[in-house]
ZAMARGU-4260 file (C-alpha; in steps of 0.2 Angstrom, whole numbers, plus 5000, padded with zeros to 4 digits):
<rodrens>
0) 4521/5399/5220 | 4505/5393/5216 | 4501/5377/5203 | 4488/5373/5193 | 4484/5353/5197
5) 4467/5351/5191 | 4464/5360/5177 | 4445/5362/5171 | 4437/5346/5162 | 4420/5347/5158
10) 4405/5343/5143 | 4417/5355/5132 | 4432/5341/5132 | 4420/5330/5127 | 4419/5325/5107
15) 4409/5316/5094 | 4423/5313/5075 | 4411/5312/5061 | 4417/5297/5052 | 4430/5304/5041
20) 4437/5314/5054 | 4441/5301/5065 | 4452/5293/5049 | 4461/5309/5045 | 4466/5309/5063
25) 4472/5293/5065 | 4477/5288/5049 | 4487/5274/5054 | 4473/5262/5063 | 4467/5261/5047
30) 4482/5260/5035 | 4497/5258/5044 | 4511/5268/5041 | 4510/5285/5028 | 4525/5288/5021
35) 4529/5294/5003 | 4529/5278/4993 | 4549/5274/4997 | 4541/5258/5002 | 4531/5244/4996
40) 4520/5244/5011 | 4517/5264/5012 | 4498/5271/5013 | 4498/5277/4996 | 4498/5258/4990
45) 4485/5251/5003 | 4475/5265/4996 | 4475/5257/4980 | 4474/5240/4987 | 4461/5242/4999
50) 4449/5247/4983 | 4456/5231/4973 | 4452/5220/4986 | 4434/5223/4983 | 4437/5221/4963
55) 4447/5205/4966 | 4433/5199/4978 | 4419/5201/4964 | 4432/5189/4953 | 4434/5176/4967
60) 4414/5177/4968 | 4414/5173/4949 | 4408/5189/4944 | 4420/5199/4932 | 4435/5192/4925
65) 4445/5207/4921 | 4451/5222/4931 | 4458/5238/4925 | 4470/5251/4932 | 4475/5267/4927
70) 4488/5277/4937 | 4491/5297/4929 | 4498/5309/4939 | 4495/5302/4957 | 4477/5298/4950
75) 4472/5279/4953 | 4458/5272/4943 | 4449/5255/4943 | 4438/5247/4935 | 4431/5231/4937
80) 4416/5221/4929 | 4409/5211/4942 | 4391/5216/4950 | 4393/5235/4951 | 4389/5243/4971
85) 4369/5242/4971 | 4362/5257/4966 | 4353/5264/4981 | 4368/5260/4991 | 4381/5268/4981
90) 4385/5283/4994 | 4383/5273/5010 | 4394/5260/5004 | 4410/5271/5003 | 4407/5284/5016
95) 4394/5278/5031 | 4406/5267/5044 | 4402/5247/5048 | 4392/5248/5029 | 4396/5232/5019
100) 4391/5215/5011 | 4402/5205/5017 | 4398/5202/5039 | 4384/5189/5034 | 4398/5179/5022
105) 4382/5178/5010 | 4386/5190/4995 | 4405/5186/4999 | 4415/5170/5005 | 4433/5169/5013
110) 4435/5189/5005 | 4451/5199/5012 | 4441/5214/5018 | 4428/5209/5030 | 4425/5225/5042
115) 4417/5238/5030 | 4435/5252/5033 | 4444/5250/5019 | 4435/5259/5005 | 4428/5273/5018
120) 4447/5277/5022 | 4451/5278/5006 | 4438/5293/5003 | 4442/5300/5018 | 4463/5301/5014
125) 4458/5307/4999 | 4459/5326/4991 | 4449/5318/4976 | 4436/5302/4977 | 4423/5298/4963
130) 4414/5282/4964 | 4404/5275/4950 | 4392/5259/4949 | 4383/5252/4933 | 4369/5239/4933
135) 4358/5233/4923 | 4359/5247/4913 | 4358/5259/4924 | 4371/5270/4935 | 4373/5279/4951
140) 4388/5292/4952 | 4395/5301/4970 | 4409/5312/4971 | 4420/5317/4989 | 4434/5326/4993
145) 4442/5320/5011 | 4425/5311/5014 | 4416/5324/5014 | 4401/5321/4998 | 4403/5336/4984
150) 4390/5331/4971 | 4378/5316/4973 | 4373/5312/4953 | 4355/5306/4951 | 4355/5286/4943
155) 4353/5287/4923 | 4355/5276/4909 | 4373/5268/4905 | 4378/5255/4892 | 4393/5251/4901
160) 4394/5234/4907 | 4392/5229/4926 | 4405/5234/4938 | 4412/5245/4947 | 4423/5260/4946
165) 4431/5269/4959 | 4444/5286/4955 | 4454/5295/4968 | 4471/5307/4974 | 4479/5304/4990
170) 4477/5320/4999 | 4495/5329/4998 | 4491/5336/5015 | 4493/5319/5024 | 4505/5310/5010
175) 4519/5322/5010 | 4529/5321/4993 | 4522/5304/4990 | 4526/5296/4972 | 4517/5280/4967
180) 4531/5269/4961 | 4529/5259/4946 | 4536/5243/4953 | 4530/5241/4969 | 4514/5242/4960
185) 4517/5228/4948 | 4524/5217/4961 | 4506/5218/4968 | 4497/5214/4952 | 4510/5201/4947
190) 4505/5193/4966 | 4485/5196/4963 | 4488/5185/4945 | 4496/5172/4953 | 4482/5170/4967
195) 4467/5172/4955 | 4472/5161/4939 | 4459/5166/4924 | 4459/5184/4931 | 4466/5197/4920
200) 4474/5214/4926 | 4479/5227/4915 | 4486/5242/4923 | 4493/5257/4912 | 4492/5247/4896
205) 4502/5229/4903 | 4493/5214/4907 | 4495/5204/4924 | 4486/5186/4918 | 4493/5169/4927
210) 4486/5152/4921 | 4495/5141/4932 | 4493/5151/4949 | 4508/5149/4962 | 4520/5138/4951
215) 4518/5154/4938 | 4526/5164/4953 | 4539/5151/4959 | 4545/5152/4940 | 4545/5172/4940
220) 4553/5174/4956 | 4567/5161/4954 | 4585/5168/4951 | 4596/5152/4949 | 4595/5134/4944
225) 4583/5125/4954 | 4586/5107/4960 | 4571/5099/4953 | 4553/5104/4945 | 4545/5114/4955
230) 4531/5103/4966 | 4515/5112/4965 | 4500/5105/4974 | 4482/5111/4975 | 4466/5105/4988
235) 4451/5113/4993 | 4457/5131/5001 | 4476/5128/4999 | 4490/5128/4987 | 4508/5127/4988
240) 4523/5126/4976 | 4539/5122/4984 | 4556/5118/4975 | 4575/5122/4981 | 4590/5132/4972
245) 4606/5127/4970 | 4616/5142/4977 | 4603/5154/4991 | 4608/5151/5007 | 4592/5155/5016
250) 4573/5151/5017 | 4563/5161/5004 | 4544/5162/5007 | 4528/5168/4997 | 4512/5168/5008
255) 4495/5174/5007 | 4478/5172/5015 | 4462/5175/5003 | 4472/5182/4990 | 4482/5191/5003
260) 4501/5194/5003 | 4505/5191/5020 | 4522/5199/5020 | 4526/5198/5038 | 4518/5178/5037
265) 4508/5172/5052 | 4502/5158/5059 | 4498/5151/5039 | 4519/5152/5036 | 4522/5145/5054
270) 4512/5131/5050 | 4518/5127/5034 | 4537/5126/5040 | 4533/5115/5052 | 4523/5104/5042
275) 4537/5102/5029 | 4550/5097/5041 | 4540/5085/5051 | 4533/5078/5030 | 4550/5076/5026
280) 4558/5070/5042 | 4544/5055/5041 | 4547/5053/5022 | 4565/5048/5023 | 4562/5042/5043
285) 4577/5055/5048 | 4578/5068/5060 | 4586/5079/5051 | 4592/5096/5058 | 4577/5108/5052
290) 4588/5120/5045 | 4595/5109/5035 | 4579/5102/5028 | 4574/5119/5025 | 4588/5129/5018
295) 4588/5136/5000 | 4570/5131/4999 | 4560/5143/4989 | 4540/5139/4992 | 4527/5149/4991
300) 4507/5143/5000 | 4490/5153/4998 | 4477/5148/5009 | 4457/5152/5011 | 4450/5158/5028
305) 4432/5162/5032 | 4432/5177/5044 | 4451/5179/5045 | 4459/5190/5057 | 4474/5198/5053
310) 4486/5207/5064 | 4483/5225/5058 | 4473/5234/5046 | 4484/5232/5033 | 4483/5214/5034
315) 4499/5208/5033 | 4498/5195/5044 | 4489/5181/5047 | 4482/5179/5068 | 4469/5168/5064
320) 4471/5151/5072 | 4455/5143/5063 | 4451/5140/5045 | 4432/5143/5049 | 4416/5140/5062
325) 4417/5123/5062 | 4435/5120/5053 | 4452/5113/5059 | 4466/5123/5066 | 4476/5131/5051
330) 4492/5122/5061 | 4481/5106/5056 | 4475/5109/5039 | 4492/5112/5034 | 4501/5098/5044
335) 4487/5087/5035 | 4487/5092/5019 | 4506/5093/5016 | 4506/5073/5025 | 4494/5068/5012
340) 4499/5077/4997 | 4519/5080/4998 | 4520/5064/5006 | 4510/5055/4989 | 4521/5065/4978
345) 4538/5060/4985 | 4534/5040/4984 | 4526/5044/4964 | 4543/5055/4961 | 4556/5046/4969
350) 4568/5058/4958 | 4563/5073/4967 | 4563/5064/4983 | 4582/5058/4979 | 4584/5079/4974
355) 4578/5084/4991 | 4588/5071/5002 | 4605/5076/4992 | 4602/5095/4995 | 4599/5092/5014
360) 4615/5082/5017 | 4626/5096/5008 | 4618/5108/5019 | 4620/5095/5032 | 4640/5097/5028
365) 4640/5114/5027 | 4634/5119/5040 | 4646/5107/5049 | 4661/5114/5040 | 4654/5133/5044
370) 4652/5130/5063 | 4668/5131/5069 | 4674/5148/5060 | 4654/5155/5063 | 4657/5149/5082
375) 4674/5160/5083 | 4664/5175/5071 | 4651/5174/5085 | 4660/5174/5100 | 4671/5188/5091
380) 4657/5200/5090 | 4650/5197/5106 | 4665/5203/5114 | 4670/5218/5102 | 4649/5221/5103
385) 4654/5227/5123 | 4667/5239/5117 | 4660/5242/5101 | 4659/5261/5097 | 4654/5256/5077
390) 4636/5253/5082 | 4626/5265/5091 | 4607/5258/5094 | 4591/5263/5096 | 4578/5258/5110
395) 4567/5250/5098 | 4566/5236/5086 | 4559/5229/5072 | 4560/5210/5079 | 4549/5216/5094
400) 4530/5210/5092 | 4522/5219/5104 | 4532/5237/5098 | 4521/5249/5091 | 4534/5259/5082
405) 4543/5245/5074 | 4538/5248/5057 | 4549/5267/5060 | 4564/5258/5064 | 4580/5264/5055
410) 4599/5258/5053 | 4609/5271/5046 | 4625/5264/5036 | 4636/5277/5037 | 4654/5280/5028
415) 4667/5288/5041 | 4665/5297/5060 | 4661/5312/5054 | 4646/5309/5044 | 4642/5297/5058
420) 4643/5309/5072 | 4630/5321/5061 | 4617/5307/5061 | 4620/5302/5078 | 4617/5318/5089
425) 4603/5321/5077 | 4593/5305/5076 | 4578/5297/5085 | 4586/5289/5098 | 4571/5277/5101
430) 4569/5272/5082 | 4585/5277/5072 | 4603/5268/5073 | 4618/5271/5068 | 4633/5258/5060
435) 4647/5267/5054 | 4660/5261/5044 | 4680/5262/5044 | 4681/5265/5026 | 4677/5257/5007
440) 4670/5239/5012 | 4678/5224/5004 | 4672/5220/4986 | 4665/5204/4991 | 4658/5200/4974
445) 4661/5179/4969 | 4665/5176/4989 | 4657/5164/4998 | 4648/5168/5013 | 4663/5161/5023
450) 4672/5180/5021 | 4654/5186/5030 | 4662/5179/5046 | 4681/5183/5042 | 4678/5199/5038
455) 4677/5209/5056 | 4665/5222/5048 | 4653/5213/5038 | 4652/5201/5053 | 4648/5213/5065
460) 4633/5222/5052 | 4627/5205/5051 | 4626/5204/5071 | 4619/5221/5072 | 4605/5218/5059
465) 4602/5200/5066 | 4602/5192/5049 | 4611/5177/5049 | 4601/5167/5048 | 4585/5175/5040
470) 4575/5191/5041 | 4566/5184/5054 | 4573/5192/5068 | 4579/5206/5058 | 4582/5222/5069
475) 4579/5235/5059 | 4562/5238/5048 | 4574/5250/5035 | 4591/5245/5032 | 4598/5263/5025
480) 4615/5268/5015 | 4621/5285/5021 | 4635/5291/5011 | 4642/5308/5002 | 4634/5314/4987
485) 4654/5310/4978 | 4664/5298/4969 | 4668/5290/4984 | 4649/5290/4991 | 4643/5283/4976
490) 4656/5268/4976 | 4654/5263/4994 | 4634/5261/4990 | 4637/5251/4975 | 4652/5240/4986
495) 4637/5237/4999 | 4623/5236/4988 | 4635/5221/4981 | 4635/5214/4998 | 4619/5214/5001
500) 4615/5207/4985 | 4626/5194/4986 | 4623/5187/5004 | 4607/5194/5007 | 4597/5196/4993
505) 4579/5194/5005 | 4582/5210/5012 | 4582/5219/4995 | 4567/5208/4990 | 4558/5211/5004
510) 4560/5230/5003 | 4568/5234/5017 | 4586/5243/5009 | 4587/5261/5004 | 4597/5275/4998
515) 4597/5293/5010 | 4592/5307/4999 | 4602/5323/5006 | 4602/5340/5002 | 4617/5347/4988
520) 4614/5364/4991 | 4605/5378/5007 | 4597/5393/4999 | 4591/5407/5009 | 4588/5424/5014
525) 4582/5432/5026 | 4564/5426/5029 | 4565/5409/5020 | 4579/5393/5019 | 4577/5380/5006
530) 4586/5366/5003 | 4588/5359/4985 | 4592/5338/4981 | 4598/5344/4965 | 4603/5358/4952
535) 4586/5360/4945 | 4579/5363/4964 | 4592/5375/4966 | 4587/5384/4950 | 4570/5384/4954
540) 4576/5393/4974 | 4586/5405/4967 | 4573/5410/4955 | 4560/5412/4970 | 4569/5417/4984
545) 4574/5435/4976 | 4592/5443/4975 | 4607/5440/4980 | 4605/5425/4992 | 4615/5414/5002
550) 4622/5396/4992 | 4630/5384/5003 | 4634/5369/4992 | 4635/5354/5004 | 4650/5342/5000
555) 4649/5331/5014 | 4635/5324/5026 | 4648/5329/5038 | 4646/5346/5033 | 4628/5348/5040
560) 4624/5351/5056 | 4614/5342/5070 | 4603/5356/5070 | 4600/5354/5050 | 4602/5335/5050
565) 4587/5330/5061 | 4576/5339/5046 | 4583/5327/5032 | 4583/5312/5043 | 4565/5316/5053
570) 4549/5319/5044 | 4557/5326/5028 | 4567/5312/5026 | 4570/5308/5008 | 4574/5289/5004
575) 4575/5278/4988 | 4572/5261/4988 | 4584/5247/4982 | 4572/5237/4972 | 4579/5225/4959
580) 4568/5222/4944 | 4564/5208/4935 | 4574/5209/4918 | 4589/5201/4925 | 4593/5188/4939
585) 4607/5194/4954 | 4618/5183/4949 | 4617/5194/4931 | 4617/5209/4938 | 4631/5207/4947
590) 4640/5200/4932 | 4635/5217/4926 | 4641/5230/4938 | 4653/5221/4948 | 4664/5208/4936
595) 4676/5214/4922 | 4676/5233/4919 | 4669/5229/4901 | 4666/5243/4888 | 4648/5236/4887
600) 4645/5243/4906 | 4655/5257/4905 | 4645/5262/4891 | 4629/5258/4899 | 4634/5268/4914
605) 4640/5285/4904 | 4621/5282/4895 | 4611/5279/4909 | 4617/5285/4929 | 4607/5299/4934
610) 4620/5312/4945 | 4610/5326/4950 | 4627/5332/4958 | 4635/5346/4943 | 4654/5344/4952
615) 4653/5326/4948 | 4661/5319/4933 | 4654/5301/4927 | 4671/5295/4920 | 4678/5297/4937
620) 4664/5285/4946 | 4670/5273/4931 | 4690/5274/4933 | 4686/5272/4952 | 4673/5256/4951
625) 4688/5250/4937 | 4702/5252/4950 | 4691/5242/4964 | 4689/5228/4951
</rodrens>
């Protein structure tokens, strides 16, 4: 039997990508992940961001002190009023490769975007992309669809002021199902405000405006009562506000390079830790355990870069080592400038410094008093962890630097075997894990974190996730509840959204907690199977497919098979995020949901939970929740 072993390779397997081509088929060297807009960090968004960047690097250059965006129907608009793209270079700008003003550092200083991609792979991911510069009275139009130029408008007159304004889709063909979510977006704008103090943002009608810069977002973002004014320190390149709560229990950071959010830090955040131990340990000449120094310390420090270089295209963290050419090490700068500046502040504030020195010797006791039941907890779940059938792993993690795939990584939370064995013969076995567990979870609203270690379950989900003591290390990039579309279902997500809430709030903030999306209902005849997420897509199937076809209403995730499951979990997977909004603290929302069974909540609940289940009743969710209470 004869094998082929060298098949033919000649000037035919050879090819040259146009520009956009190249983007379209690699997508994720230049944006990271797709995605549908579940997550904060999906290529919908750094679409949008890539193209603020630029306006936001006109505002840092004084040119233009207000931005404007629209969002209508998955349409992005902005417009900003800084120099406007010069005329003549209007189509080369957003579609010719390695085209930009900003290699030389001449038009544009310590800027996020530096390498002449962003803007071009915006026009190529996109079904609709319209650019439009004004200057001096003058104004150059282009319009593209997936990079490619439709209609190239000859300059005319324009009374609009200076600027520029850039209008595109995402192309549905790449971003399957995607939906811009509204908060994800503020949360961005919110972030830009902060950085750039003067600038003002309006997006949809809201305005985004910070005079105060990172003490304006320490004062949003805090939750509970802090310890002492917030310290907010400014130099040259560098600022940093710093305070401590009196009830987190782990290190929350903001970071951010050149108006950057750093989500995932860097050297920058590295730096900055450091340099606040070693500040404080010197203060109060003390060599103080550096967990206590820094637990329950909220800070947040923006630094400026010339040249930075960041770990991946979507620039959210920091691999520079240098603040410029000729500048210190960014471990230096930092080092130096909280030495100088914290230092100063403590000996002018004693009351702050007398603040800071009482918070570290309670966490000092703490974390004494914890040791002994965290060291039985520990040793506890190593041992089960050999003989553990709860936890069923993958082959890659999140925590893993030099893993390409980390950001697809998956925990699946799941209630029962059953629904557990579904996932499992189904999932990715490299990216998708499964923890599955033995019933309702405790109601752990009001404990303390000591019944995260009693508690054999939640201690051995804190172990599988690796967060104990931050996300750091976490082992999963998406943290996902997988329960039945029922009463029950629904009350085992709220039980471990409360834990999460309650002990680790970071992971909910940072974006990393979701609901699975699966399907009520399979529709199908003979040629064609749909499968409907609520009653209005099962309508919409049985008014398409034809007569008479086949329902199978899905009750259970235990219920679907392997075969089916993979769909739901794989590339059509269906997430919502767990985001919590800014009207209320976690401490009130808790209150809220998970206190006394109040006729103010019960109300709110009848009013307001969406159900897109028809068999479920919402008084029966409420006599449930009421009988865990």
């Amino acid at each position: 039997m004869s094998q082929e072993i060298n098949p033919i390779y000649s000037e035919d397997n050879i090819r040259t990508l146009d520009w956009q081509e190249h983007i379209r088929l690699r997508p994720g060297m230049y944006i990271g992940k797709l995605g549908d807009g579940s997550s904060a960090d999906d290529g919908i968004y750094i679409l949008l961001k890539e193209i603020l960047d630029n306006s936001i690097d006109e505002f840092r250059m004084k040119s233009g002190k207000r931005i404007e965006i629209k969002l209508d129907d998955g349409k992005v608009t902005i417009r900003d009023f800084g120099r406007g793209i010069p005329l003549g270079k209007v189509v080369d700008a957003v579609s010719k490769m390695n085209t930009g003003g900003k290699y030389d550092s001449k038009a544009f200083k310590k800027s996020v975007g530096l390498n002449g991609v962003g803007t071009k792979a915006v026009n190529a991911l996109s079904d609709y992309f319209r650019v439009r510069s004004f200057r001096d009275g003058r104004m150059k139009a282009a319009e593209f669809s997936r990079g490619i130029i439709k209609e190239d408008f000859e300059e005319k007159d324009s009374s609009d002021r200076n600027g520029t304004e850039i209008s595109f889709i995402p192309d549905a063909d790449i971003f399957l199902h995607f939906k811009y979510r509204k908060e994800y977006i503020e949360r961005m704008l919110r972030n830009y405000a902060y950085l750039n103090p003067g600038l003002k943002i309006l997006f949809n009608g809201e305005t985004f405006y910070s005079e105060n810069g990172l003490k304006d977002l320490l004062d949003e973002e805090l939750e509970s009562e802090t310890l002492y004014p917030i310290v907010h320190l400014k130099d040259n390149d560098i600022e940093v506000a710093i305070t401590h709560t009196d009830k987190s229990q782990t290190e929350t950071y903001f970071s951010f390079v050149n108006g950057q959010n750093t989500t995932q830090g860097g050297t920058h955040l590295n730096a900055f830790r450091e340099a606040y131990v070693k500040t404080i340990r010197e203060f109060f000449n003390k060599n103080f355990d550096a967990s206590d120094v820094r637990k329950s310390i909220v800070a947040a420090v923006s630094i400026n870069v010339e040249e930075p270089v960041f770990e991946s295209q979507t620039k959210t963290k920091l691999g520079s080592n240098d603040i410029g050419p000729n500048g210190p090490t960014v471990r230096t700068f930092i080092i130096d400038f909280l030495k100088s500046k914290l230092d100063n502040f403590l000996h002018k504030n004693p009351e702050v410094a007398e603040a800071i020195q009482r918070k570290i010797l309670i966490s000092e006791r703490e974390r004494k008093e914890l040791s002994g039941i965290q060291k039985l907890a520990r040793e506890r779940a190593k041992k089960v962890s050999l003989h553990n059938k709860k936890l069923r792993d993958c082959r890659q993690h999140y925590n893993d630097q030099k893993n390409e795939r980390k950001g697809e990584t998956q925990i699946f939370i799941t209630e029962g075997d059953s629904a557990s064995g579904s996932i499992t013969k189904s999932r990715d076995v490299e990216t998708q894990a499964v923890f599955s567990l033995k019933g309702k979870p405790l109601n752990c609203y009001g404990l303390t974190k000591k019944v995260v270690y009693e508690n054999e379950e939640f201690n051995l989900l804190q172990a599988a996730l690796n967060i104990e003591e931050s996300l750091e290390d976490l082992r999963y990039n998406q943290v996902i509840i997988a329960t039945d579309a029922d009463v029950d279902g629904m009350h085992i997500r709220l039980l471990m959204i409360t834990f999460f809430l309650q002990f680790f709030p970071d992971l909910i903030k940072n974006g990393h907690l979701y609901i699975l999306q699966t399907p009520l209902f399979r529709v199908r005849n003979k040629k064609e199977t749909r499968y409907c997420y609520s009653e209005q897509e099962r309508i919409k199937a049985l008014n398409e497919l034809g007569k008479n076809p086949e329902i199978t209403r899905f009750k259970g995730l235990g219920e679907i098979s392997p075969d089916e499951f993979k769909h739901f979990i794989g590339k059509d997977i269906r997430l919502e995020p767990v985001v919590a909004g800014k009207d209320q603290t976690i401490e009130q929302l808790l209150e809220f949901y998970m206190g006394k069974n109040t006729p103010d909540r019960q109300t709110f609940i009848l009013q307001n939970l969406v159900v897109e289940d028809p068999d479920i009743d919402k008084k029966e969710i409420l006599t449930e929740a009421a009988a865990e209470n």
